[in-house]
C-alpha positions as CSV (number, residue, x, y, z in Angstrom):
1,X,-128.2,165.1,-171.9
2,X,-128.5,165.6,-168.3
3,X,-131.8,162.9,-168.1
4,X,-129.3,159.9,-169.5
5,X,-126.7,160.7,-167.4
6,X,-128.0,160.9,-164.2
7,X,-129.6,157.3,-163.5
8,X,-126.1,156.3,-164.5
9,X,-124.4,158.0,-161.5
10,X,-126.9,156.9,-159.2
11,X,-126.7,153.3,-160.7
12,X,-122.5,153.6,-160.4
13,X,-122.5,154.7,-157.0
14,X,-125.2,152.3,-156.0
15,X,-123.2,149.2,-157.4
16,X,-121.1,146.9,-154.4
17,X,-117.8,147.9,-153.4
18,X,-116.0,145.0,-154.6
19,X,-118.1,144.6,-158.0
20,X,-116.7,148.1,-158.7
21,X,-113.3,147.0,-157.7
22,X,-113.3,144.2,-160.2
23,X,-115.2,146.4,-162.6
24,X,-112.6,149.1,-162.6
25,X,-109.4,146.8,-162.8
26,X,-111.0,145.3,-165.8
27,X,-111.5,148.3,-167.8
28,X,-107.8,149.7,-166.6
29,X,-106.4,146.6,-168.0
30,X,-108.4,147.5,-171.4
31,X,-107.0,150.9,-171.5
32,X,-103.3,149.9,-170.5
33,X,-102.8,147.3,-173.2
34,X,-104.7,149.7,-175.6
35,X,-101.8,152.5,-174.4
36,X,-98.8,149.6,-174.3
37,X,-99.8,148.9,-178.1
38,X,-99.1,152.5,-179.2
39,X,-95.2,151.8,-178.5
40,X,-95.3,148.1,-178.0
41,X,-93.6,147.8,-182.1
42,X,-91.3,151.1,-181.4
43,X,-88.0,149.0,-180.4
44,X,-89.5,145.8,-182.8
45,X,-89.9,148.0,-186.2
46,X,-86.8,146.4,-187.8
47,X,-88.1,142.8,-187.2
48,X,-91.5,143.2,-188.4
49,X,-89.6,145.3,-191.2
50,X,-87.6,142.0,-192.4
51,X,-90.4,139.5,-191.5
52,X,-92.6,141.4,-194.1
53,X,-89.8,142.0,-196.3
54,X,-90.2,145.6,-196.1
55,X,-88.1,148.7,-196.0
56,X,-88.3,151.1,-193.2
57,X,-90.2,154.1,-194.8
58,X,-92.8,151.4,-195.2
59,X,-92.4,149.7,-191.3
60,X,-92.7,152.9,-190.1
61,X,-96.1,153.0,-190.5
62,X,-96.4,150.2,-188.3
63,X,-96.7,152.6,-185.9
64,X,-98.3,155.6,-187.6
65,X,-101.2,153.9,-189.2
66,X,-102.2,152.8,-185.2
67,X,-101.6,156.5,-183.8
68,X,-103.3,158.1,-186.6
69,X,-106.9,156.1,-186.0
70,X,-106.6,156.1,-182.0
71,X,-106.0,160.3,-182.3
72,X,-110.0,160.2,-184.9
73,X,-111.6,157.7,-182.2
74,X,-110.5,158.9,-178.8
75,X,-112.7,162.4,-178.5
76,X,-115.3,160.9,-180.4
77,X,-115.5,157.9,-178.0
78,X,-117.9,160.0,-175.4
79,X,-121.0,160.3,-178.0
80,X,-120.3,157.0,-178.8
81,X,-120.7,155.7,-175.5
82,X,-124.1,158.2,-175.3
83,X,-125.5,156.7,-178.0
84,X,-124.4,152.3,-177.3
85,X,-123.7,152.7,-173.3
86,X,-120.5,152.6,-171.7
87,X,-120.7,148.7,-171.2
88,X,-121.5,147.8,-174.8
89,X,-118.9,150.4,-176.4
90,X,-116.2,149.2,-174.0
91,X,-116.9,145.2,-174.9
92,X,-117.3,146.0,-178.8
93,X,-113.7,148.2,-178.3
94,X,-112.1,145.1,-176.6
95,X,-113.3,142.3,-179.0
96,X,-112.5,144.3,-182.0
97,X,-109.2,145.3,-180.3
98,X,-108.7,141.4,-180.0
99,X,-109.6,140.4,-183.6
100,X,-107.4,143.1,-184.7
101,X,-104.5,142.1,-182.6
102,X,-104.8,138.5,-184.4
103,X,-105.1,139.5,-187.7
104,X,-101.9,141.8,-187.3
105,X,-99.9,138.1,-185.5
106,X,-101.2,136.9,-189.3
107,X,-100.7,139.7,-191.7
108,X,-99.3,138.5,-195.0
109,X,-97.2,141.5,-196.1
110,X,-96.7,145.4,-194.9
111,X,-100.0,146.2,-196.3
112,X,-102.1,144.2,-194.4
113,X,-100.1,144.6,-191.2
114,X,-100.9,148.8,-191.9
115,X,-104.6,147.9,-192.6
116,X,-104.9,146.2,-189.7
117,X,-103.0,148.5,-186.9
118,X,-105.1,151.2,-188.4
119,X,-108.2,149.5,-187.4
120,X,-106.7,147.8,-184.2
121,X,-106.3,151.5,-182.8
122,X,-110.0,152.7,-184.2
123,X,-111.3,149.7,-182.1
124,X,-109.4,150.1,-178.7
125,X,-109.1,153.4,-178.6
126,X,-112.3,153.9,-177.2
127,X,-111.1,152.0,-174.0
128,X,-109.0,154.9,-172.7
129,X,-111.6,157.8,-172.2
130,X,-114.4,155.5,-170.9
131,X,-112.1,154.8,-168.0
132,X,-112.2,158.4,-167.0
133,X,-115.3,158.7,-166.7
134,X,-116.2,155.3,-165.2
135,X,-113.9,155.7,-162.7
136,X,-115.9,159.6,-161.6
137,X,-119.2,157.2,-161.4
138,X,-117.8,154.5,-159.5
139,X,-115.8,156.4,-156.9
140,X,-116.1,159.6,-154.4
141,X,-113.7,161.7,-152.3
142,X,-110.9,159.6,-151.1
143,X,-111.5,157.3,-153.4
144,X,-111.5,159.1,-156.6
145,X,-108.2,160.3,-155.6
146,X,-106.5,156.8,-155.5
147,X,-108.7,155.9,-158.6
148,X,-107.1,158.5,-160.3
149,X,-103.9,158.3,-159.5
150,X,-104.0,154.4,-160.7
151,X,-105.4,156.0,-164.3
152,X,-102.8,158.5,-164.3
153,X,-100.1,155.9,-163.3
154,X,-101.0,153.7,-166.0
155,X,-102.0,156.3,-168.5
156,X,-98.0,156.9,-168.6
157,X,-96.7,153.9,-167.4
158,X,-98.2,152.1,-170.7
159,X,-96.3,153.8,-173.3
160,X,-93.3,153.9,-171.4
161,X,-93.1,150.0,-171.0
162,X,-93.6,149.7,-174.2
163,X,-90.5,149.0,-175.7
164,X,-88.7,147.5,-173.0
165,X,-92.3,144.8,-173.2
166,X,-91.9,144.9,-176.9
167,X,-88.2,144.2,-177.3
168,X,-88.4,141.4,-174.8
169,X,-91.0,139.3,-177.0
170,X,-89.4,139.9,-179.7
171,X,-86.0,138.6,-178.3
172,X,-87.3,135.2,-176.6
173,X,-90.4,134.8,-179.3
174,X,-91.1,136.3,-182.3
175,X,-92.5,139.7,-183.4
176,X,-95.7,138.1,-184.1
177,X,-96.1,137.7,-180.3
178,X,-96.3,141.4,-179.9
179,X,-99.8,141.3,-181.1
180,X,-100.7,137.7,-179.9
181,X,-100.4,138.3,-176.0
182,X,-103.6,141.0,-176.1
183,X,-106.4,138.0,-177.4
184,X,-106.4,136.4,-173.6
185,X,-106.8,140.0,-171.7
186,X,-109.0,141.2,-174.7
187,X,-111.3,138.4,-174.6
188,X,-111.1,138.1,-171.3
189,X,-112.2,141.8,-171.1
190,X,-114.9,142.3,-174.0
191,X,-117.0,139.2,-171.8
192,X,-116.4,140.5,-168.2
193,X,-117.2,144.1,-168.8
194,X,-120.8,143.7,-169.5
195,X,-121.2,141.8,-167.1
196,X,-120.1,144.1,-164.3
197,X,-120.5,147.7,-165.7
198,X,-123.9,149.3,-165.6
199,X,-123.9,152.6,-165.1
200,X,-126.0,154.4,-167.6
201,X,-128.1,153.2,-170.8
202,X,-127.8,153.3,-174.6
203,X,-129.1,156.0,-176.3
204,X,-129.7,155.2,-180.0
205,X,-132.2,158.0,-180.5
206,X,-129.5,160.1,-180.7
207,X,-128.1,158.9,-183.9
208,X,-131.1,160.8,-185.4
209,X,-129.8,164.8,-186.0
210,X,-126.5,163.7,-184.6
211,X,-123.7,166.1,-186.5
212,X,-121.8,163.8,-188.8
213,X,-120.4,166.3,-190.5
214,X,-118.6,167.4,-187.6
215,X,-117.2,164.0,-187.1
216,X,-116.0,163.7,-191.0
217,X,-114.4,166.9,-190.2
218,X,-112.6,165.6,-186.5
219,X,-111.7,162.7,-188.9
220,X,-110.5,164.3,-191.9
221,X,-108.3,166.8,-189.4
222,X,-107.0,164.4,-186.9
223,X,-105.9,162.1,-189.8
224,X,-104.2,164.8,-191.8
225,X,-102.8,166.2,-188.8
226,X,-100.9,162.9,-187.5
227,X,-99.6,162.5,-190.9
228,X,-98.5,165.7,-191.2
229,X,-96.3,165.8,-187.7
230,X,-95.2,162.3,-188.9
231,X,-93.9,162.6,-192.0
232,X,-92.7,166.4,-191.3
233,X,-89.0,165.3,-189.9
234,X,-88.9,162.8,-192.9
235,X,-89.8,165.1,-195.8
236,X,-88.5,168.6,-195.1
237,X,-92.5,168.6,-193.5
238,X,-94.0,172.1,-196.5
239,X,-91.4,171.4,-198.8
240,X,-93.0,168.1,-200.0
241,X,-96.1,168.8,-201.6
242,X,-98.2,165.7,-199.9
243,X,-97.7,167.1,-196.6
244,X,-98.3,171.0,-197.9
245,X,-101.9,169.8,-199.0
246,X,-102.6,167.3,-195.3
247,X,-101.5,170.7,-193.7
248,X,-103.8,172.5,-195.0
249,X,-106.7,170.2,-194.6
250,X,-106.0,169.4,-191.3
251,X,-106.2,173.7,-190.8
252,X,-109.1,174.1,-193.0
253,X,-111.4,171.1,-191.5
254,X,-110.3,171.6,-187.8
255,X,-111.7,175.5,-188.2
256,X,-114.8,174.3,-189.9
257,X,-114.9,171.3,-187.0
258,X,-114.9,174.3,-183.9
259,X,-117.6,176.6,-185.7
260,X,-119.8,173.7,-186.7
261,X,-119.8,172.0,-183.6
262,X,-120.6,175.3,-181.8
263,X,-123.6,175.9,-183.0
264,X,-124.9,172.5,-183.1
265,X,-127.8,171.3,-181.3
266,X,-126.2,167.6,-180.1
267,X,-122.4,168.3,-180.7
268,X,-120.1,165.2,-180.5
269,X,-117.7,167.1,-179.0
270,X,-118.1,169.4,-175.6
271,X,-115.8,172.5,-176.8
272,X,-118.0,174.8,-174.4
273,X,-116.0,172.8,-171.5
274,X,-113.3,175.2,-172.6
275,X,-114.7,178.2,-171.0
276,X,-113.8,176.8,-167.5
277,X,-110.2,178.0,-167.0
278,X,-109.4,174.9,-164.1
279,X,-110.5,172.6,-167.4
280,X,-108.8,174.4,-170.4
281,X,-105.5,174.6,-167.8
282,X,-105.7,170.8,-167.4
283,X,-106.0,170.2,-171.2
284,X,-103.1,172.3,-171.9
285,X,-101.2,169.8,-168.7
286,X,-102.5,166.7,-170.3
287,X,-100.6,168.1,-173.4
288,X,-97.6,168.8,-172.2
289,X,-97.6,165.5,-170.4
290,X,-98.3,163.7,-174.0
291,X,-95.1,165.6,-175.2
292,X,-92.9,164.7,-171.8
293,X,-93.5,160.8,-172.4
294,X,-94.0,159.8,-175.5
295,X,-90.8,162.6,-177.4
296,X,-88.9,160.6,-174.4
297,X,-89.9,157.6,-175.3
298,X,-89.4,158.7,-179.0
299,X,-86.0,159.9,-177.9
300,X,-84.0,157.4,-175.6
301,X,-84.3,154.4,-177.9
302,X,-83.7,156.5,-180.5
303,X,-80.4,157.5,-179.0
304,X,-79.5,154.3,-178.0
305,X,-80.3,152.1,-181.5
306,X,-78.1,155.5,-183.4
307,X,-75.4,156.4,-181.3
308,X,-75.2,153.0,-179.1
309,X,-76.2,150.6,-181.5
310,X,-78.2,148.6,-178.5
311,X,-80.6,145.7,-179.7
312,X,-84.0,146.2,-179.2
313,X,-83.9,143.9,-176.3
314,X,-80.9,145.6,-174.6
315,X,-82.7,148.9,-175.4
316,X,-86.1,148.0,-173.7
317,X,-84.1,147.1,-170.1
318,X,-81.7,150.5,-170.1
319,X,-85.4,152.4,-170.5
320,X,-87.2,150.1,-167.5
321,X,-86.3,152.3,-164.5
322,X,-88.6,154.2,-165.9
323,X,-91.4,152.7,-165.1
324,X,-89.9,151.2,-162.1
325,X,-89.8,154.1,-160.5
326,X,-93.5,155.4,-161.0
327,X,-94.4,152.2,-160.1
328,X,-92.8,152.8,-156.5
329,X,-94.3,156.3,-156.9
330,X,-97.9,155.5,-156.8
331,X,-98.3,154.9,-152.6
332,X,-96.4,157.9,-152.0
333,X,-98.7,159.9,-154.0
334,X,-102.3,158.8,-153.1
335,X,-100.6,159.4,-149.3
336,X,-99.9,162.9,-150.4
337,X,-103.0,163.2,-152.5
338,X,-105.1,163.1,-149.6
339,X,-103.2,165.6,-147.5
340,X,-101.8,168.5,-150.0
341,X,-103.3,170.6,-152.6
342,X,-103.2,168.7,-155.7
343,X,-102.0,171.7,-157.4
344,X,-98.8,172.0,-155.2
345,X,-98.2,168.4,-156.6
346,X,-99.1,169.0,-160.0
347,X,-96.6,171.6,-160.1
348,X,-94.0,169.3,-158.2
349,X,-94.5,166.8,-160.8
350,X,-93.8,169.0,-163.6
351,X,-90.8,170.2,-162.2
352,X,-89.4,167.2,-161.1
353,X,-89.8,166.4,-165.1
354,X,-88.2,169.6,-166.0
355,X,-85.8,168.4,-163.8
356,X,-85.3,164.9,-165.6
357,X,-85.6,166.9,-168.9
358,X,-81.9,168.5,-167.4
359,X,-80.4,165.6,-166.1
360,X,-80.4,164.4,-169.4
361,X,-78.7,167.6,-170.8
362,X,-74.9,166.2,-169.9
363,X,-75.7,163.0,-172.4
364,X,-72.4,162.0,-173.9
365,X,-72.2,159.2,-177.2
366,X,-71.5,156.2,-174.2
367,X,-74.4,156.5,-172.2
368,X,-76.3,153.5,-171.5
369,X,-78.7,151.9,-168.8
370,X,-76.0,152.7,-165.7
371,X,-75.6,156.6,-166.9
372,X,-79.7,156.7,-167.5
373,X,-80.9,155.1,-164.5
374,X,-81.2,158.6,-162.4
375,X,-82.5,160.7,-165.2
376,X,-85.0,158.1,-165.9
377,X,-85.7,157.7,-162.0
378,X,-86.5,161.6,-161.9
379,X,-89.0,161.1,-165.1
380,X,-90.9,158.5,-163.7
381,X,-91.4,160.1,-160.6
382,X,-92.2,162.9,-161.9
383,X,-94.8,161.2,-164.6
384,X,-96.8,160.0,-161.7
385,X,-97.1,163.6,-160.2
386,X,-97.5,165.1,-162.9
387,X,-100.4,163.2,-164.6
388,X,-102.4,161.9,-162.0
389,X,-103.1,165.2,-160.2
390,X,-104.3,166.8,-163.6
391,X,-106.6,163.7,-163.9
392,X,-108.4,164.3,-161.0
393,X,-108.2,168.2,-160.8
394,X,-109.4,168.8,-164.8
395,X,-112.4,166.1,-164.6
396,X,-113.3,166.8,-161.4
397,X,-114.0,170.1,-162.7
398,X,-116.7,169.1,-164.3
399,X,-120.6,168.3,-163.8
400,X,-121.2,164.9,-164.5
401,X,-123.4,165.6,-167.4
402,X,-120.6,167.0,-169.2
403,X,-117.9,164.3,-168.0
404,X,-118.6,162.3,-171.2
405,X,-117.6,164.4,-173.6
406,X,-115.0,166.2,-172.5
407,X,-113.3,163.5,-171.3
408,X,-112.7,162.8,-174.9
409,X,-111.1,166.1,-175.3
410,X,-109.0,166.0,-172.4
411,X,-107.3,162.2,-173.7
412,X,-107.1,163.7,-177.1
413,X,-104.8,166.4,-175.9
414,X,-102.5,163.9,-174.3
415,X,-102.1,161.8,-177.7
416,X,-101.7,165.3,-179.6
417,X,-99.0,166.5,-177.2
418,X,-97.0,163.1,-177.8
419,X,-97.7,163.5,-181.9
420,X,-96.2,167.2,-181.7
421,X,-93.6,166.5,-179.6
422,X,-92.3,163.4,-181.5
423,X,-92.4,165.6,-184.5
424,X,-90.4,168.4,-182.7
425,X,-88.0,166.4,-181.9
426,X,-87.3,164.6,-185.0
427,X,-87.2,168.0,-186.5
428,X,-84.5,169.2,-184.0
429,X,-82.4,166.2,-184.3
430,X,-82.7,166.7,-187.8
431,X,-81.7,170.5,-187.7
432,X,-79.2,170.6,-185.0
433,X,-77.4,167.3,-186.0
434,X,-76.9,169.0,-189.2
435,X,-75.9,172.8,-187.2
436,X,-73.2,170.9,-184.8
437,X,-71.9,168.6,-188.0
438,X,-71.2,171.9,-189.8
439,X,-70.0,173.2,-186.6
440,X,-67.2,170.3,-186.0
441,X,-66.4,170.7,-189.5
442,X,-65.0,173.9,-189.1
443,X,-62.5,172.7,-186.9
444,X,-61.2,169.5,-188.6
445,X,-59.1,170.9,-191.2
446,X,-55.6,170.8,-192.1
447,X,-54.6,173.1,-189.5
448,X,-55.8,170.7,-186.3
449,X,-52.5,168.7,-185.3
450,X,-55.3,166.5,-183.7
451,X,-56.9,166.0,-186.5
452,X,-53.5,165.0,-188.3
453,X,-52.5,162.9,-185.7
454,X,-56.0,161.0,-185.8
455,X,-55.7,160.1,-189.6
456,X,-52.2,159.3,-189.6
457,X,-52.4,156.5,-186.7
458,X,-55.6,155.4,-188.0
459,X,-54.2,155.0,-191.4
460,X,-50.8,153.1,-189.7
461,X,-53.4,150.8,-188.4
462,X,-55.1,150.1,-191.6
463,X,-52.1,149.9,-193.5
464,X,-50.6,146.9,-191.0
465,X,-54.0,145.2,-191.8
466,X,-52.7,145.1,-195.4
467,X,-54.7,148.2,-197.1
468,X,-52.9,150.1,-199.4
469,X,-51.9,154.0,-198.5
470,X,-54.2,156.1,-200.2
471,X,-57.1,153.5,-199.5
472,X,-55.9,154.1,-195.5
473,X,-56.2,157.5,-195.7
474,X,-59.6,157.6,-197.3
475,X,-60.6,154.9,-194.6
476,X,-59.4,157.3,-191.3
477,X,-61.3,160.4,-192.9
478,X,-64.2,158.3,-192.9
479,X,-63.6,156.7,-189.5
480,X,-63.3,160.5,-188.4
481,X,-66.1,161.6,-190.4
482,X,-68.3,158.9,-188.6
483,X,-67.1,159.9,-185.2
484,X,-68.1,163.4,-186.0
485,X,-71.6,162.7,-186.8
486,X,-71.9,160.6,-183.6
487,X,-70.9,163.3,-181.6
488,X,-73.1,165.8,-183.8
489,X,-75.7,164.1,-182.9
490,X,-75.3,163.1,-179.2
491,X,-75.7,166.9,-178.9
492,X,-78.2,167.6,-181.0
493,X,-80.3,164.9,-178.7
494,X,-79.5,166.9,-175.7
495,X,-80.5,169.9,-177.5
496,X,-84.2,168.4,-177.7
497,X,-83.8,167.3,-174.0
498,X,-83.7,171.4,-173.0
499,X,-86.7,172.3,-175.3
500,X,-88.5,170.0,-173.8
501,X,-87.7,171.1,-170.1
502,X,-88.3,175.0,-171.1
503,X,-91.8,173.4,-171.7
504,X,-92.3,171.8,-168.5
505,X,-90.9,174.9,-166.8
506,X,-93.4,177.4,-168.5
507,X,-96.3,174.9,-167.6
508,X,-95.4,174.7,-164.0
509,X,-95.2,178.2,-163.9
510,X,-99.3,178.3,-165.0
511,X,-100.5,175.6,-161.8
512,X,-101.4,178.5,-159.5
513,X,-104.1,179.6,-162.3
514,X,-106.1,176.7,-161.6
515,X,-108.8,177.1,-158.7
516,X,-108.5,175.3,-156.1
517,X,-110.0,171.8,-155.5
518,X,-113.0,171.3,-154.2
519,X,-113.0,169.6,-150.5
């Protein structure tokens, strides 16, 4: 391992300044449109729904089938690079990112649209990882901190402009322009790349004895896992028989995954990189950093298409000061990056989300873009400490023989913390919009001279538009029944809010376990 890897650094470090420069933006560009695609459809389902004339247990997948086949390809994505080079597996990720990207602007019907998001995230999700580790060949001290914090920045910038990127196209274009605008930043990308990165060479020999079993396995788990925490809210998640049986393989082949690859002579994934506690720490902050921006994500456009009944466009520009903000951030924090602990900023970051997590506690059913602006200022300061410092202090953890592989661990537990924390929180806002429903209940009864008062001026009003008595009174319990599930589940969205900041909270709490950063 060591013998490939080493030229490499010394070819990376050896490479001019500004070639690296160039070299490095390229490949960020790759991983950021690769990122903005995961939520680029989120506030643009409905259209694609009705442009393929399909219902929305079937658009859903829209979105799932793209999740489910980045989550198999990104750990995988370091032996992959072992065995074609980092050049050639970044260019072949781009230009079959690109095709992919057309072929979805074309699909027919929901089918092919699934079919080809599926493989549009198995080809570009490869781009994310190699970043990581390009960037710890290209750069050194000073610079590997400002090189990281760009990552970090746009590792969560991406998925948080999604929608607001997504529901503008879709507004002044069509939905088919969603997938359209990556073919002149993936072609652009799949040629220059190749031309400008060199830093270590292909190694096909290692496709002999290489443990394919142990990537059917990752497969076969990953895949059953993503559907499982997908379709969980939906389907009463073991009650449903489907996801009982994807449970249990995803269980079953992820045990058989850890053992087999543990004793393997060339295993595609570096597990042992779990035995340093400064690494294991920073997979379990790149988790928790998965579930802080993408269940938000999940969560404010969800709250503001089902209590608010925004447009997708007027839902993408109440989320923007989001990314605005961390944005503004990113000066501030290489400044402070190269004058603090980076574990005093890690844990800043994560409670200055914890923070943003409370802000958002207060929500009431007429919050919109003026009410979320500070909450979402908080979050997207806080993304930018809270991510980039874990880039730099989890990877720089590492030898460079190992950076490879694990890097592909450390971006899958990002994309599993957003998978499981989407999941939780549909299953809260399930749960709890149904607790404080029955809750409101109780107190709307014949007794409540509000309630009485409600229905009987509602039902004045309706009768004066000409609607008969007993169809007015049937109308105001309905307008009051309505009201009550708004309300029901305005709270139960702040409920997920606090879960999520008692997770920040116990995370921050672990920082000082990490060792301290190498000078």
């Amino acid at each position: 391992m060591s013998t490939a890897i080493a030229p490499a650094q010394l070819q990376g470090t050896a490479l001019p300044m500004n070639q690296k420069l160039f070299a490095f933006a390229t490949m960020c560009l790759g991983m950021f449109i690769a990122l903005l695609d995961i939520q680029i459809v989120s506030a643009s389902l409905r259209d694609i729904g009705g442009g393929l004339s399909a219902g929305d247990d079937e658009t859903v997948w829209v979105q799932t089938s793209y999740l489910i086949a980045e989550i198999i390809i990104i750990p995988l994505s370091g032996w992959l690079a072992r065995v074609m080079s980092t050049r050639w597996l970044f260019a072949a990720s781009a230009a079959g990112f690109t095709l992919m990207s057309l072929l979805c602007g074309w699909a027919w019907n929901i089918q092919s649209m699934i079919t080809f998001r599926a493989l549009q995230g198995l080809a570009g999700g490869s781009m994310i990882p190699l970043v990581f580790t390009t960037a710890f060949a290209f750069f050194q001290g000073k610079q590997r901190v400002i090189a990281a914090a760009t990552i970090g920045g746009l590792a969560s910038l991406a998925p948080t402009l999604g929608p607001t990127v997504g529901g503008w196209i879709t507004e002044n274009f069509s939905w088919h322009w969603l997938f359209f605008i990556n073919i002149l930043p993936g072609t652009y990308i799949a040629i220059t790349v190749p031309l400008l990165v060199n830093i270590d060479a292909p190694g096909p020999g290692l496709l002999r004895g290489a443990d394919y079993l142990s990537i059917v396995l990752l497969a076969v788990s990953l895949g059953c896992l993503e559907y499982t925490l997908e379709e969980g809210p939906r389907w009463g998640w073991f009650d449903d028989s489907t996801l009982t049986i994807t449970g249990w393989l995803a269980l079953l082949c992820g045990i058989a995954f850890v053992i087999r690859t543990l004793r393997h002579s060339q295993p595609v994934m570096d597990l042992r990189a779990l035995s340093d506690r400064t690494f294991t720490l920073g997979c379990y902050f790149s988790f928790m950093a998965g579930v802080g921006i993408f269940s938000t994500i999940y969560l404010t456009p969800l709250f503001l298409g089902m209590v608010r009944g925004f447009s997708a466009l007027d839902i993408g520009l109440a989320i923007f000061s989001t990314g605005l903000f961390q944005v503004l951030s990113i000066p501030f924090y290489s400044w402070l990056a190269n004058k603090v602990d980076l574990r005093w900023l890690l844990m800043a970051g994560l409670l200055g989300f914890a923070f943003s997590m409370y802000s958002f506690i207060p929500l009431t059913h007429d919050w919109g873009a003026k009410e979320l602006l500070l909450p979402q200022a908080f979050r997207g300061l806080a993304q930018q400490f809270a991510v980039a410092p874990t880039v730099t202090l989890t990877l720089g953890s590492l030898p460079p023989a190992r950076l490879k592989l694990a890097s592909g661990l450390f971006n899958l537990m990002r994309n599993l913390g957003g998978a499981i924390g989407i999941a939780l929180c549909g299953t809260v806002i399930n749960d709890r919009t149904n607790l404080h429903y029955s809750r409101l209940a109780d107190h709307l009864n014949s007794t409540n001279l509000n309630l009485s008062d409600f229905v009987q001026t509602r039902a004045a009003v309706l009768m004066n538009q000409g609607m008969d008595t007993s169809s007015a009174q049937t109308a105001a319990l309905k307008n009051l029944a309505a009201l009550a599930l708004r309300e029901a589940r305005t709270q139960a969205f702040a409920d997920a809010f606090y879960l999520i900041m008692i997770g920040f909270l116990i995370a921050a709490a672990l920082v000082p376990f990490m060792k301290k950063p190498q000078a």
